[in-house]
Backbone bond lengths (Angstrom), bond angles and torsions (degrees), N, CA, C in turn:
res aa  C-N    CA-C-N  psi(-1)  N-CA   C-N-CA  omega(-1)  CA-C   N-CA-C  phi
1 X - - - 1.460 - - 1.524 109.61 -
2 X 1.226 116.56 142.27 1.485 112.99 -174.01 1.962 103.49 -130.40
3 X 1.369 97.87 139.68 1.577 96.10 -173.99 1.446 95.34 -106.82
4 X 1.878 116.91 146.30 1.387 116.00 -158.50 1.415 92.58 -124.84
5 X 1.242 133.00 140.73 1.612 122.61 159.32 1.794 110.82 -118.89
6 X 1.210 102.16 116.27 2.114 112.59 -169.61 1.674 79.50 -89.52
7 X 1.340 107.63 107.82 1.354 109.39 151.72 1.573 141.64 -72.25
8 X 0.993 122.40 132.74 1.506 132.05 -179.81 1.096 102.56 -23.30
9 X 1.283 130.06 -65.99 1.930 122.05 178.31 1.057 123.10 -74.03
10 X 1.692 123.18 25.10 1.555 105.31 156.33 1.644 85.05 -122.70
11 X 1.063 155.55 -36.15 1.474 166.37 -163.34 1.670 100.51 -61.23
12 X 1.178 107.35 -63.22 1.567 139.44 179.41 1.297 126.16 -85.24
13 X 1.488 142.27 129.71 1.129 152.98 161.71 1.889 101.88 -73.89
14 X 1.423 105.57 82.87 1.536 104.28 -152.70 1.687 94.28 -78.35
15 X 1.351 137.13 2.87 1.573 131.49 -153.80 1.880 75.29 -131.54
16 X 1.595 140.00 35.27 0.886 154.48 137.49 2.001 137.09 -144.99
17 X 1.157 90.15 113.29 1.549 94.85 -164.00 1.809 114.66 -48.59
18 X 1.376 126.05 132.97 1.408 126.35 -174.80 1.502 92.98 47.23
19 X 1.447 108.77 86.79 1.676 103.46 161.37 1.526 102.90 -157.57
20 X 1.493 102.77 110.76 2.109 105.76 -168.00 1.112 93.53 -101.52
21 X 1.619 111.91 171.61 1.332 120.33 -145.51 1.422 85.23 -144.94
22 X 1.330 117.59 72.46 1.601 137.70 177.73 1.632 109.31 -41.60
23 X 1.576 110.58 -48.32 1.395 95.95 -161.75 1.438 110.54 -83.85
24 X 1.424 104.89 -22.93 1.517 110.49 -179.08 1.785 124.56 -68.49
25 X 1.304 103.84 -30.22 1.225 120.31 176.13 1.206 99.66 -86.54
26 X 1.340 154.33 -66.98 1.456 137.13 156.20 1.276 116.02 -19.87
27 X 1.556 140.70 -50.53 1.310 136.21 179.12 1.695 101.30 -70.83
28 X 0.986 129.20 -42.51 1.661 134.00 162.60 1.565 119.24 -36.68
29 X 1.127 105.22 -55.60 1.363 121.96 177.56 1.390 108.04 -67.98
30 X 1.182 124.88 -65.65 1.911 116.45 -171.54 1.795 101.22 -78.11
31 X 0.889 146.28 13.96 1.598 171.16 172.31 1.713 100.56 -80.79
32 X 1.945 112.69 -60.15 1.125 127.93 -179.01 1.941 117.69 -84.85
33 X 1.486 100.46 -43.96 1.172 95.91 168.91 1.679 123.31 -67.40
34 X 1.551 119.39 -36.38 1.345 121.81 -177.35 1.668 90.30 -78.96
35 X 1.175 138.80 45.32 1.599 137.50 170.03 1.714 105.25 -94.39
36 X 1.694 107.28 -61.46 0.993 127.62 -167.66 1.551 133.07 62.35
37 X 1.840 82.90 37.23 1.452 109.24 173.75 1.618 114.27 -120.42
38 X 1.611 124.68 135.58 1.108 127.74 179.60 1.414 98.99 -51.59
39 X 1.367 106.87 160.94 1.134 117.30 -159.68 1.943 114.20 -145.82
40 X 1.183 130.12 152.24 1.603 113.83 172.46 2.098 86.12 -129.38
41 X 1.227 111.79 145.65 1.856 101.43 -177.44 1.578 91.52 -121.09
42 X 1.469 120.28 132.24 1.383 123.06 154.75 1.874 95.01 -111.55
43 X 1.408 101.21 152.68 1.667 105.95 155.47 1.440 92.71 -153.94
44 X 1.304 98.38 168.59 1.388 151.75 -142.97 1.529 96.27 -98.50
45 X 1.744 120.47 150.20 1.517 116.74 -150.69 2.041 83.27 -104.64
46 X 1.274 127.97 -18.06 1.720 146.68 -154.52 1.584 86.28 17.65
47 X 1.327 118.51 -122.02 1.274 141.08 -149.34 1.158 116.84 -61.84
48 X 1.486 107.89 -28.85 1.363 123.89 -160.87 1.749 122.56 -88.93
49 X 1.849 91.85 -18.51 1.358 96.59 -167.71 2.065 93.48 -130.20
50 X 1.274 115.86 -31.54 1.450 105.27 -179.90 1.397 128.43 -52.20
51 X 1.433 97.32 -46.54 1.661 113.44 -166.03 1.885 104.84 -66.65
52 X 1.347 122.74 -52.26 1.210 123.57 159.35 1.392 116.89 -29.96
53 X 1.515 100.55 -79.69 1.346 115.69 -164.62 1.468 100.81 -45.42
54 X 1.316 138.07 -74.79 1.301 144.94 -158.74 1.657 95.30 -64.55
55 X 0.932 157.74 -10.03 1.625 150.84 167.04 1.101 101.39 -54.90
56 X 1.639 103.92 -58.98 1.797 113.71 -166.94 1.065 118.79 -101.79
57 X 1.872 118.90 34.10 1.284 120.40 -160.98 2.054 129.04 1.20
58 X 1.590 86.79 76.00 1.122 95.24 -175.87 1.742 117.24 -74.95
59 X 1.509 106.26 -19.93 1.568 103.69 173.48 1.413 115.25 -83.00
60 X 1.496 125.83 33.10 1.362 119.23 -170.20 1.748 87.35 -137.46
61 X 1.176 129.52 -5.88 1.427 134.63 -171.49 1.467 112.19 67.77
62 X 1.369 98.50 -158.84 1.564 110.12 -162.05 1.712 100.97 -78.99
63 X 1.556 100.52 109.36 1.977 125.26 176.24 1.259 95.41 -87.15
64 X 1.201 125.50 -73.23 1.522 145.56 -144.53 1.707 109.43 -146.87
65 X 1.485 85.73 160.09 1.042 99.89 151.29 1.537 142.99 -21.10
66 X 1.450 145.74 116.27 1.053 110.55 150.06 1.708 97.46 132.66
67 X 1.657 113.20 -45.95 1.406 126.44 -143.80 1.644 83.48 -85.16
68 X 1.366 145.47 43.34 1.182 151.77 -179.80 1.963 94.43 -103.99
69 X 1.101 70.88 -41.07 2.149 85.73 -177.80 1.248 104.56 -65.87
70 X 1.565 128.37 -47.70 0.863 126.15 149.80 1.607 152.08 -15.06
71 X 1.308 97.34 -59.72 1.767 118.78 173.18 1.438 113.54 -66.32
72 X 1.706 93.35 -48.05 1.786 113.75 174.98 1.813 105.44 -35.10
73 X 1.304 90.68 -57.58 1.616 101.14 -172.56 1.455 128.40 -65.31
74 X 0.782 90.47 -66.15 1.656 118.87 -173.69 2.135 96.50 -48.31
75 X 1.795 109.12 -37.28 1.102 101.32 -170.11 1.437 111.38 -97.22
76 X 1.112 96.21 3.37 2.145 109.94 177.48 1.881 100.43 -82.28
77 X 1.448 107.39 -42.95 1.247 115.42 -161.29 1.374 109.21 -82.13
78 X 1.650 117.40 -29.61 1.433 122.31 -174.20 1.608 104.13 -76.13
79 X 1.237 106.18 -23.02 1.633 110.48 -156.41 1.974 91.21 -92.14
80 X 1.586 132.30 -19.42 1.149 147.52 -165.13 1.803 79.60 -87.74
81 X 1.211 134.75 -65.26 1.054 144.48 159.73 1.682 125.28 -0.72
82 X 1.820 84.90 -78.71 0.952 83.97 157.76 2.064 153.84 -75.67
83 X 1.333 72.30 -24.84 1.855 64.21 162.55 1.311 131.40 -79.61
84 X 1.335 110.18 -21.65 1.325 112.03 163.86 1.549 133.19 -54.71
85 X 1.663 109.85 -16.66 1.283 129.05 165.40 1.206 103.54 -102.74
86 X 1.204 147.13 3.72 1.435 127.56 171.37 1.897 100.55 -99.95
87 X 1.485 100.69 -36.81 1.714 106.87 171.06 1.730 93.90 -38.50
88 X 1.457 113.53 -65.75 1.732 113.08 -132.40 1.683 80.67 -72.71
89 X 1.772 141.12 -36.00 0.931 132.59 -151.03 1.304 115.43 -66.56
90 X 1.978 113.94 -39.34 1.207 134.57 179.33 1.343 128.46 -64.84
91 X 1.941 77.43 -48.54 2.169 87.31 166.01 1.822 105.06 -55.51
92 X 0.772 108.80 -54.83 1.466 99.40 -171.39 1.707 144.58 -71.85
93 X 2.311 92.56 8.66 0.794 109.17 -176.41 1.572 137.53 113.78
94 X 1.315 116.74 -16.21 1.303 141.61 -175.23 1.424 102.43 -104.48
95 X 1.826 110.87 111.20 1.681 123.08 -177.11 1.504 106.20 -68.02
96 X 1.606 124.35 96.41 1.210 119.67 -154.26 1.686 107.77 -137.87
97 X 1.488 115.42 112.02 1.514 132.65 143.48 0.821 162.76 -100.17
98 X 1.748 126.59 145.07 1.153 103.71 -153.52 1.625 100.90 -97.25
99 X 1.466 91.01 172.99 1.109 128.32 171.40 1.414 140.31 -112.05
100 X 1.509 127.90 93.99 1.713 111.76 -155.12 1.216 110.37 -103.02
101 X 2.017 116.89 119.00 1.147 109.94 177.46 1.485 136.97 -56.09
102 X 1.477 101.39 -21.86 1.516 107.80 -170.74 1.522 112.73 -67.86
103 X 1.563 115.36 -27.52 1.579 120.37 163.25 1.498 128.88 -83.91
104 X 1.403 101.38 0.39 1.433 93.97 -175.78 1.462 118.55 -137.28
105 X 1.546 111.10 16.67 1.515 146.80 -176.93 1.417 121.14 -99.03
106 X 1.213 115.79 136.14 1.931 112.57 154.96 1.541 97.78 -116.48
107 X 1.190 114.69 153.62 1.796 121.54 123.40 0.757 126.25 -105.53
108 X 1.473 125.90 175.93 1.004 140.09 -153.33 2.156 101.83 -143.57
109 X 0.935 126.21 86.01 1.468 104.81 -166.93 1.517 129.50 42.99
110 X 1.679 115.31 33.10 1.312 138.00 162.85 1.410 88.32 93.94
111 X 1.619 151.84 3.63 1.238 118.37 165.74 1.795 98.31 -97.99
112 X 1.719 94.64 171.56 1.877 104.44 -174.91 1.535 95.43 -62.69
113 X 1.537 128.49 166.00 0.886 130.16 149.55 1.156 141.28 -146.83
114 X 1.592 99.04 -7.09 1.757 130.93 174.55 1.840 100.95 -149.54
115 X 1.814 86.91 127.32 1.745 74.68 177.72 1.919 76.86 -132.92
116 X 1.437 113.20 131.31 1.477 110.99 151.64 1.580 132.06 -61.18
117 X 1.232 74.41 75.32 1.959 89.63 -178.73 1.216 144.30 -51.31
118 X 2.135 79.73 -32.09 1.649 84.91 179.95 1.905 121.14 -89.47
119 X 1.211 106.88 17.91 1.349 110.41 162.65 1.798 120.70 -110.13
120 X 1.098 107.20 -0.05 1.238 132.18 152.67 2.133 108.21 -75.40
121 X 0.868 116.94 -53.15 1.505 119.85 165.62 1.049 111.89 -75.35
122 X 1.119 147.36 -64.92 1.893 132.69 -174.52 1.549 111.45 -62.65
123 X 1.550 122.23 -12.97 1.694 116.40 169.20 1.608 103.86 -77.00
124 X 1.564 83.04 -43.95 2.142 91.19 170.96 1.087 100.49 -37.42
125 X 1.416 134.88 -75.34 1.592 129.19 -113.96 1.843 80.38 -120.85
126 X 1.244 136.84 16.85 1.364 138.64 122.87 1.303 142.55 -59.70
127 X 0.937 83.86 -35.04 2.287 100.52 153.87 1.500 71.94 98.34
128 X 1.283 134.03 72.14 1.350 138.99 159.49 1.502 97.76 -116.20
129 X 1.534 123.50 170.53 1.498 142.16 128.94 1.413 129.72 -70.77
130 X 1.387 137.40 77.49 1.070 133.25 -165.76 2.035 105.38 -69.76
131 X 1.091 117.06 117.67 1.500 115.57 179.81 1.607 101.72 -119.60
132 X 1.000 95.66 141.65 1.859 121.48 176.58 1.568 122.31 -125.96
133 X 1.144 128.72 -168.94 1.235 128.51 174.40 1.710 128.94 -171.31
134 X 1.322 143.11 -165.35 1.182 136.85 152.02 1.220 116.17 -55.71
135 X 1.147 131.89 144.36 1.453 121.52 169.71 1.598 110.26 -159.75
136 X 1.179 128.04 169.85 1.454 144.62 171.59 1.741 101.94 -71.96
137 X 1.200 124.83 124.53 1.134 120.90 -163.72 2.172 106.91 -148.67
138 X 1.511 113.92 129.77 1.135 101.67 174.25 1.170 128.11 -77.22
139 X 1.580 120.67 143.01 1.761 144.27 -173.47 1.485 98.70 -108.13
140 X 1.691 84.20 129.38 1.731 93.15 160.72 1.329 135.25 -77.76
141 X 1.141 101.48 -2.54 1.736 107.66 165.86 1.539 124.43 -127.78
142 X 1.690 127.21 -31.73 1.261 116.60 176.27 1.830 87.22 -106.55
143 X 1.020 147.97 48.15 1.405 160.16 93.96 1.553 92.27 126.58
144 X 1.667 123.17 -28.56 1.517 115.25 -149.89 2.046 75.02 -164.25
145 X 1.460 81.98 157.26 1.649 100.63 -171.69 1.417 133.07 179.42
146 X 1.615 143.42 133.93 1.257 104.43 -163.13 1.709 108.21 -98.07
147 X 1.737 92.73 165.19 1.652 102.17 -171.11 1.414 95.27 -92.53
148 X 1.192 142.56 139.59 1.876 122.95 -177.31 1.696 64.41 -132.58
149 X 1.963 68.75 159.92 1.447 108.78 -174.45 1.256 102.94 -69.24
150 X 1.320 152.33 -46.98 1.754 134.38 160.83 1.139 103.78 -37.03
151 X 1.183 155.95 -92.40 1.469 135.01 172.22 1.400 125.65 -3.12
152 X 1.044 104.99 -61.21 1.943 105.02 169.04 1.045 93.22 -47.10
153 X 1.432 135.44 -86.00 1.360 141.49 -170.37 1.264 139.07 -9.27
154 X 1.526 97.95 -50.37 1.626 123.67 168.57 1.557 116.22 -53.52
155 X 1.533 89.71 -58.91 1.512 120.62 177.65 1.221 119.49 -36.56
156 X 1.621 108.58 -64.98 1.555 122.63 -169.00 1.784 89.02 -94.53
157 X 0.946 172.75 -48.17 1.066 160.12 169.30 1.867 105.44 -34.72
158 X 1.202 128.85 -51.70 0.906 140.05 176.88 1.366 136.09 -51.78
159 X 1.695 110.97 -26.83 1.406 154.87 -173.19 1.526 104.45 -112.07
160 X 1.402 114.83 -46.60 1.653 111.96 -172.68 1.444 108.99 -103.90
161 X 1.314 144.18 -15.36 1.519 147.51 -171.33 1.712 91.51 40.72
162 X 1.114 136.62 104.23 1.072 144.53 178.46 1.678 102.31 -98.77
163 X 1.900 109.83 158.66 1.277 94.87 164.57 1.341 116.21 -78.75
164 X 1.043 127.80 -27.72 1.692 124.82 -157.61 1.326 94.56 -138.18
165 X 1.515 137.37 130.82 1.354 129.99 138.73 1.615 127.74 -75.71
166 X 0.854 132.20 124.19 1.579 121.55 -169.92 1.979 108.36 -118.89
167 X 1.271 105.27 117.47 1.557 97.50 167.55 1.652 104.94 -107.33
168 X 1.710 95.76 132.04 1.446 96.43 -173.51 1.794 94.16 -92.89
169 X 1.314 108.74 133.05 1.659 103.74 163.31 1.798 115.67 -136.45
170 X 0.872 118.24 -154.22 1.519 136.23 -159.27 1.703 102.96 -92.54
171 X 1.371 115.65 -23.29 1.575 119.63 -176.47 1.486 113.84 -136.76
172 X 1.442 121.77 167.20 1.433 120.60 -144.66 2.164 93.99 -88.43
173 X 1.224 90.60 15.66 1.804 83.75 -177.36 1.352 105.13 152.86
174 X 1.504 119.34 -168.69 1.495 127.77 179.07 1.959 92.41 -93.05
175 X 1.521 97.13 131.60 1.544 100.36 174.74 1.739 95.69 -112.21
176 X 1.735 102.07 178.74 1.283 99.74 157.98 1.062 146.54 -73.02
177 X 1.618 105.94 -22.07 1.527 101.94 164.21 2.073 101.12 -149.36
178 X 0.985 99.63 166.77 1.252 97.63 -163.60 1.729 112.00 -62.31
179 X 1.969 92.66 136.37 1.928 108.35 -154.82 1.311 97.10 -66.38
180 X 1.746 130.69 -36.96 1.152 123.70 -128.00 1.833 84.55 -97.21
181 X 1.246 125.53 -15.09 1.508 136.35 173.68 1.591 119.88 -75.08
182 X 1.110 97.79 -75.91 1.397 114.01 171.94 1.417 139.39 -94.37
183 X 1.235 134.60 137.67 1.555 111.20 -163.92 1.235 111.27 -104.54
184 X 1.898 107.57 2.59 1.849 102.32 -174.02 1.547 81.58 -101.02
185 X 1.219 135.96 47.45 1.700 129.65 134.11 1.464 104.09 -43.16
186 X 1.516 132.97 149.75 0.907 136.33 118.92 1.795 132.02 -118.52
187 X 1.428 130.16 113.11 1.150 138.38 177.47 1.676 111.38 -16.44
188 X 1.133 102.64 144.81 1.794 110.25 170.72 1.387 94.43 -114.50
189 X 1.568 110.78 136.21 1.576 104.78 -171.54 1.324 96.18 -107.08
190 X 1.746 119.85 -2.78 1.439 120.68 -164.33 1.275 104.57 -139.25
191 X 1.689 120.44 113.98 1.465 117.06 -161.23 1.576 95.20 -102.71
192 X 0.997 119.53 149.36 1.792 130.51 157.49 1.438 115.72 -132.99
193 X 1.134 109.04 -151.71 1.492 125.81 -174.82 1.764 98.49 -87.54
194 X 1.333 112.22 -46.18 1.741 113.83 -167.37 1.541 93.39 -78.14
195 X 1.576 140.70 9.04 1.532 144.37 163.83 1.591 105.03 -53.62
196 X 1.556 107.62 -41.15 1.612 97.95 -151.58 1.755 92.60 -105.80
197 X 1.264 111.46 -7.60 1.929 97.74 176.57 1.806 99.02 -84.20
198 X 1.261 127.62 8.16 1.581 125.73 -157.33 1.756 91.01 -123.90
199 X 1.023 102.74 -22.61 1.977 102.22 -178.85 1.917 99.81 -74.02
200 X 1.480 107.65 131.89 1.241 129.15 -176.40 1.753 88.87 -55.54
201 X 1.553 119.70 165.32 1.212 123.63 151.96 1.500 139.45 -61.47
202 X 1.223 99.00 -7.05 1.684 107.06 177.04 1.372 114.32 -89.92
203 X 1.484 125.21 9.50 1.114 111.75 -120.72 1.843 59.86 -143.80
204 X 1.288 133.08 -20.85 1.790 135.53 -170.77 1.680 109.59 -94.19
205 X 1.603 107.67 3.09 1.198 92.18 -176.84 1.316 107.90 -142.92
206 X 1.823 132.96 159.05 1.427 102.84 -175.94 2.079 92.44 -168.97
207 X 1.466 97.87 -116.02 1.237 78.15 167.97 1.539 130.36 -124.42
208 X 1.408 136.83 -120.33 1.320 103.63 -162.07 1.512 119.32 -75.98
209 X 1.320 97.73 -38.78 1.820 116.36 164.22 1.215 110.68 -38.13
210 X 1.179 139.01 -45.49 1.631 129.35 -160.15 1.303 87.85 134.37
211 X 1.598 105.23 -175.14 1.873 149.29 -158.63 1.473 100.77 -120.76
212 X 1.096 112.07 158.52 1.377 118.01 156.74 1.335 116.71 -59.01
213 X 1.402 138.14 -56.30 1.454 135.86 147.80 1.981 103.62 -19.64
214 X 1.162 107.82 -79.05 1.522 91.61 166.08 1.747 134.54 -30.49
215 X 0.895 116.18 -58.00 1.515 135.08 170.55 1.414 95.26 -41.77
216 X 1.219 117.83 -61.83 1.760 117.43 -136.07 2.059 96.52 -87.94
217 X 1.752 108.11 -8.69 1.500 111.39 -174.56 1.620 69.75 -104.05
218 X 1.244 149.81 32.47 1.379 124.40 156.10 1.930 95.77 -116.24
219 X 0.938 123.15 -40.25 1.072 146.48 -173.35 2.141 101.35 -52.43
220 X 1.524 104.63 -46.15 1.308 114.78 178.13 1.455 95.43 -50.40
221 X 1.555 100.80 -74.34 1.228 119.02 -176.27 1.655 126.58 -21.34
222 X 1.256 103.10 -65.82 1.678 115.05 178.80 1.536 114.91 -75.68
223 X 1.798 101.63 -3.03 1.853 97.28 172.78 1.545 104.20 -74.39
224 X 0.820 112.87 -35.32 1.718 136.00 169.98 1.555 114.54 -26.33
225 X 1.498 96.11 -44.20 1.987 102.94 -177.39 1.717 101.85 -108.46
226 X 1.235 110.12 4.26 1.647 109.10 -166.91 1.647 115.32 -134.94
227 X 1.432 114.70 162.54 1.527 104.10 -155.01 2.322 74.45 -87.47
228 X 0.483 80.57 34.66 2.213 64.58 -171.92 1.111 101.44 165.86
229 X 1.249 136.62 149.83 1.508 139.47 135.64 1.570 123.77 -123.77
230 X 1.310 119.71 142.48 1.647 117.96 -144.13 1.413 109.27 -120.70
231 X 0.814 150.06 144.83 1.564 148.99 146.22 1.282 130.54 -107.71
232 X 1.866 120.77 85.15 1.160 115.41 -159.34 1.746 98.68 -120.45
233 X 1.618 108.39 164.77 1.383 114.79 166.39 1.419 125.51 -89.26
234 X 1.590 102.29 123.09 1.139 130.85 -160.98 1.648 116.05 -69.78
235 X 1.356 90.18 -20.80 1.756 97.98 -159.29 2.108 91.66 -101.45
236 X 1.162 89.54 20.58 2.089 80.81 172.37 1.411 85.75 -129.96
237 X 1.617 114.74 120.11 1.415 132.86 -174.02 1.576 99.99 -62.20
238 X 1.716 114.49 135.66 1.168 130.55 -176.61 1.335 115.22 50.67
239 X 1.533 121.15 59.69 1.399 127.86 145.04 1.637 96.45 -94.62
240 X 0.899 108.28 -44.33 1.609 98.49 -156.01 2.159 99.90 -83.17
241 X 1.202 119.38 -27.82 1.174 133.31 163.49 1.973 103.62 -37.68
242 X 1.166 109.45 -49.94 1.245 133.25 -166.21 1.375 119.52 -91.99
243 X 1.290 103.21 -15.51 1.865 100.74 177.99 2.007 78.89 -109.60
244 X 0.867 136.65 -28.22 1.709 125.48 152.52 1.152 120.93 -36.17
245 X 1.377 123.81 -42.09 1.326 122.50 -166.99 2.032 97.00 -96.06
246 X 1.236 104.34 7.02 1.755 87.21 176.99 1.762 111.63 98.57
247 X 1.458 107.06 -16.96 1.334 107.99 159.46 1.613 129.26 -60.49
248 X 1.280 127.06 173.48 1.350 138.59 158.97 1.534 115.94 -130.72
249 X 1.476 94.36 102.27 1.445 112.93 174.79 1.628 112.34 -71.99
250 X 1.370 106.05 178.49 1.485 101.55 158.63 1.453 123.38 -61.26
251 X 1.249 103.30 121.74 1.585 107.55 -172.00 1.621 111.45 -172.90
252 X 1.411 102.47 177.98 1.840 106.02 177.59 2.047 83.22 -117.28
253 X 1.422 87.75 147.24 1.341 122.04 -172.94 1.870 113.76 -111.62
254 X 0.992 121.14 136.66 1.263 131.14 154.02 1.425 116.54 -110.41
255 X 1.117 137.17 91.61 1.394 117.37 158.67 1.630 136.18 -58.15
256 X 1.329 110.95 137.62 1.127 130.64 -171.63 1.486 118.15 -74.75
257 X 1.758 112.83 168.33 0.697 70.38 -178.02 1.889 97.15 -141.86
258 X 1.537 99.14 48.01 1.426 130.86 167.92 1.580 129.90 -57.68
259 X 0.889 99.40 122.74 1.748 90.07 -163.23 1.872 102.59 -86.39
């Protein structure tokens, strides 16, 4: 079984608010369905859920006034989001449901702390696709908070021991310093623990979800329940087709540490 995460910047036109990326997620989808491997799907909230959320600093909980409008939104738009990825998943063949974090989540001071799992397992063991996503999610102490899809990740990696975790994103892996800036990046094809003391400081902070530095201390994490975890680019047709089939595309690697 392999757990997949479609990130916000290939799903999403994330440098435009509510803007999906139909063909790419259609090529994503028959990529996953022509796999003919069970599957668990998280994606990413991009356009649909950052720009909100971060107005009303929704990952910091209840500041002020007001950020009630906030939640309203952000969880109308993620959930619009999401069906639009469960449409392209089905059209293309993959028996696929969702799953909404905001009902089946706690935090705890913005980390996960209750995920209803076991309806995440009986869609499993229905010969379904259980899919989830980022979402607006309630905290037991700053009252409201967001759930990001690395969190799922952790979660269901943790519950499912998958063979492969795969995050699909916008670039061919974790580089040294950011690709889309500089061009003397060069890719790390081999992530560890000494990955995140070597990442520049610009590189630890981002938007409400976390940094790539974030990602890659989630990424440790979920190598933990999985034989590998991968970070490949989504937007070059059949990378991710290909780390499905048990290959290693161009990408940064975590090894696991699954027996």
């Amino acid at each position: 079984m392999m757990l997949v995460k479609l990130g916000g910047s290939v799903i999403t036109d994330k440098s435009r608010y509510r803007t999906f990326r139909p063909e790419a997620v259609h090529r994503l989808a028959k990529e996953m369905a022509g796999s003919g491997q069970r599957l668990l799907v998280v994606h990413g909230a991009g356009s649909y859920g950052h720009v909100i959320a971060k107005k009303y600093d929704l990952h910091m909980g209840r500041k002020r006034p007001g950020q009630e409008k906030g939640v309203a939104h952000v969880s109308w738009d993620v959930r619009e989001l999401d069906t639009l990825v469960i449409e392209a998943l089905v059209h293309e063949g993959l028996d696929a449901v969702s799953l909404v974090p905001g009902s089946c989540t706690m935090l705890s001071d913005g980390k996960l702390t209750s995920v209803d799992l076991d309806k995440f397992r009986r869609y499993y063991d229905m010969g379904v696709t259980p899919v989830t996503f980022g979402d607006v999610a309630l905290d037991d102490r700053r009252e409201f908070g967001i759930c990001s899809g690395d969190q799922m990740m952790e979660a269901l990696a943790r519950e499912f021991r998958p063979e492969r975790a795969i995050f699909v994103t916008d670039v061919d892996g974790v580089f040294s310093c950011d690709p889309h800036l500089d061009t003397e990046c060069h890719l790390i094809d081999e992530i560890d623990q000494s990955t995140l003391s070597s990442l520049p400081r610009s590189e630890r902070c981002d938007d409400v979800t976390g940094s790539i530095y974030a990602k890659i201390e989630y990424m440790l994490g979920i190598a933990s329940f999985a034989k590998e975890c991968l970070i490949i680019n989504g937007n070059v047709p059949g990378r991710l087709a290909a780390a499905l089939r048990g290959e290693l595309p161009l990408c940064s690697r975590v090894r696991g540490g699954k027996v």
